[in-house]
N, C-alpha and C positions, 0 to 999 in steps of 0.2 A: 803296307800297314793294314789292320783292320779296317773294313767298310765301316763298321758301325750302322744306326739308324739313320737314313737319309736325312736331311735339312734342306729347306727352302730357303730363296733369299740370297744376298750378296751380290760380291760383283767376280767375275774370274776373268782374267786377261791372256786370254792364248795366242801363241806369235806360231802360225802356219807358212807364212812364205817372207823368204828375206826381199822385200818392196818399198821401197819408198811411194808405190803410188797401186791402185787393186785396180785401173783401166776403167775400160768403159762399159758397164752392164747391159748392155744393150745386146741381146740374144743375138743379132744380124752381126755384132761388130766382134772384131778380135780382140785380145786381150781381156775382156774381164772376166777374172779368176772365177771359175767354177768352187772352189773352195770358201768364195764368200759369196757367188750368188745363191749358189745350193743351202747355206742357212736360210735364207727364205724361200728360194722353190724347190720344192721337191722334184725327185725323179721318178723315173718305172719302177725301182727297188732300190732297196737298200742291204748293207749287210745285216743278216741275223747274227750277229753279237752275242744275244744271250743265248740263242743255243749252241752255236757252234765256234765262239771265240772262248776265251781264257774264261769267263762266267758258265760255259758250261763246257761242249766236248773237250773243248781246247785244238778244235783238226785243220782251222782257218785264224792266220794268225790278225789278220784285220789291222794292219799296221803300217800301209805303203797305201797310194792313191792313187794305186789302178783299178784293172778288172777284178773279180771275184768268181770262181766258178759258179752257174746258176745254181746250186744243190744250197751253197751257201747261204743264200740271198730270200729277201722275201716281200713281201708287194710294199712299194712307196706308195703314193696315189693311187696305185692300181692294188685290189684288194688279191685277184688271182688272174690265173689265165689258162685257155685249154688250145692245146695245138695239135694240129692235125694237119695231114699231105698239103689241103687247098686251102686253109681258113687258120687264124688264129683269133678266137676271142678273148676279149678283154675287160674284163668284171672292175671297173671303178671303185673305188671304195667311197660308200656311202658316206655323209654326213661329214665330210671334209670340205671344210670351209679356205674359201681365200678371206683372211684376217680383215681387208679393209685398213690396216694399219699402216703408216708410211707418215714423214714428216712432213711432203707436200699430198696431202688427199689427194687423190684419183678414182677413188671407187668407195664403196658401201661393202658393207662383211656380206659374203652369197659362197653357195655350194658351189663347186669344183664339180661338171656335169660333164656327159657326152658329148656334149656340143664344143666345151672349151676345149674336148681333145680331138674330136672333126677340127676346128679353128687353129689349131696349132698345127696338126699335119698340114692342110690347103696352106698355113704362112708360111711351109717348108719347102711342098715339091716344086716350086718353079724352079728354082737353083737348088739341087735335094743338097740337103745341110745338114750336121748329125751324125747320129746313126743310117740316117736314108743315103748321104750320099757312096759308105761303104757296101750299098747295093747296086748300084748301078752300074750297069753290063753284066749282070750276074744270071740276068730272068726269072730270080726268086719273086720279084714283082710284074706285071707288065709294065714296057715301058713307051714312050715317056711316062713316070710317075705321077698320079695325077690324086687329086682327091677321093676320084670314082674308084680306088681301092679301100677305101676307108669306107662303112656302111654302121650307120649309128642302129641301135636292134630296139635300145629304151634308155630312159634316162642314162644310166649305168652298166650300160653294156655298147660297145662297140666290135666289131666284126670288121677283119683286113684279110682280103682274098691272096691269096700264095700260089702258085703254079708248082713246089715240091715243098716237103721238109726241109729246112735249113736247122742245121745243130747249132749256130747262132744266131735264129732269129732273135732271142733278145737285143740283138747287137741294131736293131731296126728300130728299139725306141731309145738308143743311147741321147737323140736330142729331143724325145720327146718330152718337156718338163713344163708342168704345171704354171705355166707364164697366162696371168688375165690377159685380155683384149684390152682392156680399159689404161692398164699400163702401159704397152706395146703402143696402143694409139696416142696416149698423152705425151709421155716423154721418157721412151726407153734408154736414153744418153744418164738420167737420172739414178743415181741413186738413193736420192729421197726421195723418188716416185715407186721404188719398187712395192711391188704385194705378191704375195703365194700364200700357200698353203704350208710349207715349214715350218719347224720347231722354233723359229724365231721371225721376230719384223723388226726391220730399220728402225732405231729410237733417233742415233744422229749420224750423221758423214760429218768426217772434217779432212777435208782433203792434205792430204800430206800430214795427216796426223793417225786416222784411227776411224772406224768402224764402231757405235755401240748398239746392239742389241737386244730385243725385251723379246721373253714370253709369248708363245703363240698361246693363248690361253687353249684354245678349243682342240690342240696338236694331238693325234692319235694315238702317237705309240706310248706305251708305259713300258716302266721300267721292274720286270718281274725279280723281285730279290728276296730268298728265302719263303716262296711260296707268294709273298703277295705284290698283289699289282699297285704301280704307280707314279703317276703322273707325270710329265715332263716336259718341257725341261726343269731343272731346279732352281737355276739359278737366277734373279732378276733382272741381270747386265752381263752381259757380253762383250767382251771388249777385243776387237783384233788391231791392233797395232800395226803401222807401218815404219816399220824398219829394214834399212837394206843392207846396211853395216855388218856381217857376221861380229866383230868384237862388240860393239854396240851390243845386240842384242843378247851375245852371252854377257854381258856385263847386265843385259834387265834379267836377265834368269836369276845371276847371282844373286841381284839385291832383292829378289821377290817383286819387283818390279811387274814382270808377267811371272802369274801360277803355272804355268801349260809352257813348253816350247817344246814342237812335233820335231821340229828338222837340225840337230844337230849337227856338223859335220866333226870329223874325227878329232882334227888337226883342236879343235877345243876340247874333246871329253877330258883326257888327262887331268888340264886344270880346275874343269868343273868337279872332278870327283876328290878332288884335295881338296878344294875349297868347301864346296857344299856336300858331304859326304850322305846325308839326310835325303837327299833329292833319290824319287824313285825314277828308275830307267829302263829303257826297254832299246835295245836294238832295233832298227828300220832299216826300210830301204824306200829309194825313190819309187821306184818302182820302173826304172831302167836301165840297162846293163850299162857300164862306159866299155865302149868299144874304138878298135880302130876299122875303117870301113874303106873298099876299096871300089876304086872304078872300075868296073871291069870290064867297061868297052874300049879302052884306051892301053897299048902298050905300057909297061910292061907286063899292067897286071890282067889285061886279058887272057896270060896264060894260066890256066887254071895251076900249072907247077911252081910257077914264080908265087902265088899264093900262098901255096901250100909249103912253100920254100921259107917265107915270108913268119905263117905263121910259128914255124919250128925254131925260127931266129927270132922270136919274140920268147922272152922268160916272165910269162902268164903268172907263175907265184909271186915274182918279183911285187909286177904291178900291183895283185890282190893283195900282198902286202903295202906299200906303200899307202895305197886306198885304205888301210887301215882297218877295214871291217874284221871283228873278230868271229863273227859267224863264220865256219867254214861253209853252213847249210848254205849262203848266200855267192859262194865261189862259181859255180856251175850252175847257169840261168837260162842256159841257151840251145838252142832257138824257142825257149818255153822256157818258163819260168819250174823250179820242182813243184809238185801239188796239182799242177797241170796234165789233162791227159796229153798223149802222148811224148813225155818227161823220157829220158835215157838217162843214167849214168853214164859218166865218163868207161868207167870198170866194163860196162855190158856191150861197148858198143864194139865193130870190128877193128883189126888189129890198123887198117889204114885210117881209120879217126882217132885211135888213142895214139896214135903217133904223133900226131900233131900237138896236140897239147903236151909232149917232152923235149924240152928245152934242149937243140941240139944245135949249135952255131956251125961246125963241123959239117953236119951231115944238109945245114942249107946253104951251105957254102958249095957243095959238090950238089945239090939240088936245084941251084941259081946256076953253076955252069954248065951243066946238061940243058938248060933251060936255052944259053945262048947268051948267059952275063959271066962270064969267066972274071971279072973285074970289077962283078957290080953294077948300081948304075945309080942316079941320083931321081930322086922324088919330090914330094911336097906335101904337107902334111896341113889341110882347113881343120881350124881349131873354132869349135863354138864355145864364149866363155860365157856359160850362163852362171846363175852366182849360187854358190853352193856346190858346183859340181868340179871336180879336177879335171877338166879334158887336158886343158895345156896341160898339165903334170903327166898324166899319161901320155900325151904326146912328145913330150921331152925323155923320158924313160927310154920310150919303146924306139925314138931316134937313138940313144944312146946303143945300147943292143943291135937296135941295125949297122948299125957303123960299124961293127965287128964281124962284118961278114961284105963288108964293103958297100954299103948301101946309104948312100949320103940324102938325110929328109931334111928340108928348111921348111919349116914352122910358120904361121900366119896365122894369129891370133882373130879373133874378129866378137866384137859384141854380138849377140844369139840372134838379132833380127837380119843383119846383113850377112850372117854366117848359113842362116837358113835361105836365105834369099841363093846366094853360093850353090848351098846342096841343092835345093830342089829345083835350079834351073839351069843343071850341069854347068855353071859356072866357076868350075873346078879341075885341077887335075890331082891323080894321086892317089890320094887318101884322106879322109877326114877323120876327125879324134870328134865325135859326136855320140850323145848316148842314144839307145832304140831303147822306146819302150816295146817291151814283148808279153804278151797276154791274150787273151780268149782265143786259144787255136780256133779253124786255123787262120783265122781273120785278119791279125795282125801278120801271120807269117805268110800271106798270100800277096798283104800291101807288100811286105820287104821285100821278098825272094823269089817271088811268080814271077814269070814272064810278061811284062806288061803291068806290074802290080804298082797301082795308086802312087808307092812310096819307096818304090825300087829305086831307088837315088843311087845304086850304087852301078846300075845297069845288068845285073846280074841273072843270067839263060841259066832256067833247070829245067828242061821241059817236063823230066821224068816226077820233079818235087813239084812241079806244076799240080803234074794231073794228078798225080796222088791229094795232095790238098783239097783240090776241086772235088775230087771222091768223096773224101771224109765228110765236108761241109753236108752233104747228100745223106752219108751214111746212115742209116737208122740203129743199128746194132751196137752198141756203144764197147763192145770188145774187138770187132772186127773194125770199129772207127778208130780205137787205139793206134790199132796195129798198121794200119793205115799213114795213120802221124806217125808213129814210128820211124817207120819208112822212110816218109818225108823229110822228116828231121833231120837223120842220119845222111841224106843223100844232101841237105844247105848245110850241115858243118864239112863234112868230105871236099865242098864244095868252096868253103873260104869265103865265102861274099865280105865276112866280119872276123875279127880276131875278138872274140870275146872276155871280159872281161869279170869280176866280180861284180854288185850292185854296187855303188856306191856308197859310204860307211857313212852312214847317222845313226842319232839314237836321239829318241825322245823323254825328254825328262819333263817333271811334275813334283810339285813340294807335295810334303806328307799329306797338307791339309785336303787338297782334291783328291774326293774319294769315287771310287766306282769307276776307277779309270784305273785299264788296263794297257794301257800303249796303245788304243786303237788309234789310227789319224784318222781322217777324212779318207774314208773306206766307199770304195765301190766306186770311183770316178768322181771324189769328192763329195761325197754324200757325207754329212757333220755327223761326228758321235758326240757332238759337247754336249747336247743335253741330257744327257747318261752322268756326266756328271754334278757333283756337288762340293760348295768347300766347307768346311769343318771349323767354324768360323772359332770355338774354344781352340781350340788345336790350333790354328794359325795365331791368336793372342798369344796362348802360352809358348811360343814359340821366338814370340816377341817382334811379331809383324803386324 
């Protein structure tokens, strides 16, 4: 629908994750959601929306709650930055205040300085946490990491010494985010202690109920619409909801209950678009593949053939159908996401990668007994069920299809915390039906698929995708750094570590009345775009809400 002229004021209720509970805000502890601490602290950047999403080029869809290429992006807290071989500087952005706001006080309203982001690195390196600890053993920094990399220049400029160019340095302030001392020291288990500098401050918590949010008055960004600038956020209240029920929650959509719901999944759009045909929507993704992932230091699938075997007795449309996503754009994600440098088509790559991805039971039927399984052989298949995503159904699927080439998988469901605990401490055999996020070459695909990498949970030796990756990181040349991932890429799909899958099928809807919203979610590693929007308070009466 028409924007129309902005309005101030009201209340808008947006449901971000299906939770009965947001964890604990406490920067050192797990679990709580970056999506609702990043309403009040900001990060290094954020996505540029109004130049480069649906408001202007339209070339960065801003719609999933990963990375974002840096060309996208443009300074959160940090106004700019200049990088070079040995040094990156860091230009703060003036006149950004921490609000002082919170329903238990802890601090007074004060500037966001050079000091608070020396204070923040020194509460990282001892155990590096973040972005810092996807540096370590890399020698982009010296190590052990210590504070004495970080050199404060003046109020607003900080200086961090590099030993080369890294093509993801940004990935080095992925945890660094505008958290006071004063909160950190009083009570970061709180989240009525919290304060930042974001587009919003804690008004209340109510545990097992709901999140509401007011106004950063002093907030930076404005919202540039038809030439002029202004103000933001809009809206008075914020409200995020804790719901963990998917029918529940599409049952608040229906009734207008929440204005905003980012994460649909499939298996409900159908009935929302009978019901509420008015409701505006936008196709998403998580912003992770669902996959099946193999061990590959353990028989059978050590053999790189039984893999390859494996993936040809998998029927990939099948899955991407059932997953329901109707974007074809969103089929082929892997090992990069499309929009990504070094991206392949399926169409462009060699004749022994397009093979795999064509459905041939037959031909991995005589590919399993050249292997040495003339009769097959039986498996096991770790399911992580986190809520919102299909693993088990994918792993139910793609057990069916195996079976047809004689390949017996039993299934093991598991809640995400004991399923993770499974993967990441080879406390598995098999194969697991778990999603990978995959984003900012080649960072993420060096934790997956390198030898020795962070998050190689699958065991998986490429020496040759190794060093290729390790190059690129280095590469200065941003065409010869393509070609580079290219490379790499093609040699971890040849290579099977994963059977790849479609993203996941959501879609985010929005009543007519929230204006100035284009389907973006919590863009950039959950960085909020709510306060870009507004609701249309006539429009929502006449509509009889």
């Amino acid at each position: 629908p028409p924007i129309g002229m902005p309005q101030y004021g009201g209340t808008m209720t947006v449901l971000n994750h299906l939770l009965d509970d947001f964890g604990n805000p406490n920067p050192l502890a797990p679990g709580g959601l970056p999506a609702v601490k990043n309403l009040v602290v900001e990060k290094f950047h954020v996505g540029n929306v109004y130049e480069y999403g649906d408001r202007g080029t339209g070339e960065w869809p801003f719609n999933d709650d990963t990375g974002i290429p840096l060309k996208y992006v443009l300074g959160g807290f940090v106004e700019s930055w200049d990088v070079s071989e040995n040094e990156i500087v860091v230009h703060l952005r003036e006149g950004n205040y921490f609000t002082g706001l919170s329903p238990n006080k802890v601090m007074d309203k004060r500037e966001y300085t050079a000091d608070d982001f020396i204070w923040w690195w020194d509460y990282n390196v001892d155990q590096p946490r973040g972005g810092l600890r996807y540096f370590v053993g890399t020698d982009f920094l010296d190590e052990p990491i210590t504070n004495d990399s970080v050199t404060k220049i003046d109020k607003y400029t900080v200086s961090i010494a590099t030993n080369y160019y890294h093509v993801n340095w940004h990935g080095l302030f992925a945890g660094v985010v505008a958290y006071p001392q004063e909160w950190v020291d009083s009570d970061p288990d709180d989240w009525e202690s919290m304060v930042g500098t974001g587009p919003y401050y804690i008004k209340e918590y109510v545990s097992g109920s709901h999140i509401a949010f007011g106004p950063n008055p002093d907030y930076w960004q404005k919202a540039t619409l038809e030439g002029l600038e202004y103000d933001t956020p809009f809206v008075d209240t914020l409200v995020m909801p804790m719901i963990s029920d998917e029918s529940t929650a599409a049952a608040a959509l229906r009734s207008a209950t929440v204005d905003v719901h980012l994460k649909v999944s499939m298996p409900y759009v159908d009935s929302l678009s009978s019901t509420n045909p008015d409701l505006a929507t936008k196709y998403s993704g998580s912003g992770c593949i669902d996959a099946i992932n193999f061990r590959c230091d353990e028989p059978p699938f050590d053999d790189v053939n039984v893999r390859r075997a494996m993936m040809i007795a998998t029927d990939i449309p099948a899955v991407n159908a059932m997953l329901m996503h109707p974007s074809p754009d969103t089929h082929h994600m892997y090992p990069i996401p499309q929009g990504w440098p070094g991206w392949v088509a399926i169409e462009d790559m060699p004749d022994t990668a397009q093979l795999l991805y064509d459905y041939n039971p037959d031909l991995a039927v005589e590919m399993l007994a050249d292997a040495g399984y003339p009769d097959g052989f039986s498996t096991a298949i770790l399911v992580d069920n986190w809520p919102g995503e299909r693993n088990a159904d994918v792993a139910e699927l793609v057990a069916s299809q195996w079976a047809k080439v004689g390949v017996t998988a039993e299934i093991s469901v598991f809640e995400t915390t004991e399923a993770y605990r499974r993967w990441t401490e080879a406390d598995y055999h098999g194969v697991s039906s778990i999603a990978l996020p995959l984003h900012t070459p080649a960072t993420f695909q060096l934790r997956y698929f390198s030898v020795g990498g962070s998050r190689n949970y699958m065991f998986y030796e490429d020496e040759y995708a190794t060093v290729r990756l390790q190059a690129s990181d280095k590469e200065t040349d941003p065409v010869e750094r393509n070609k580079i991932m290219e490379e790499a890429f093609i040699s971890i799909t040849e290579g099977v570590p994963t059977i790849p899958f479609a993203y996941p099928g959501l879609v985010s809807y929005a009543w007519p009345w929230v204006k100035n919203w284009y389907g973006e979610g919590w863009y950039n590693i959950h960085t909020p775009g709510a306060h870009n929007w507004w609701i249309d308070q006539d429009l929502k009466a006449e509509m009889g809400y």
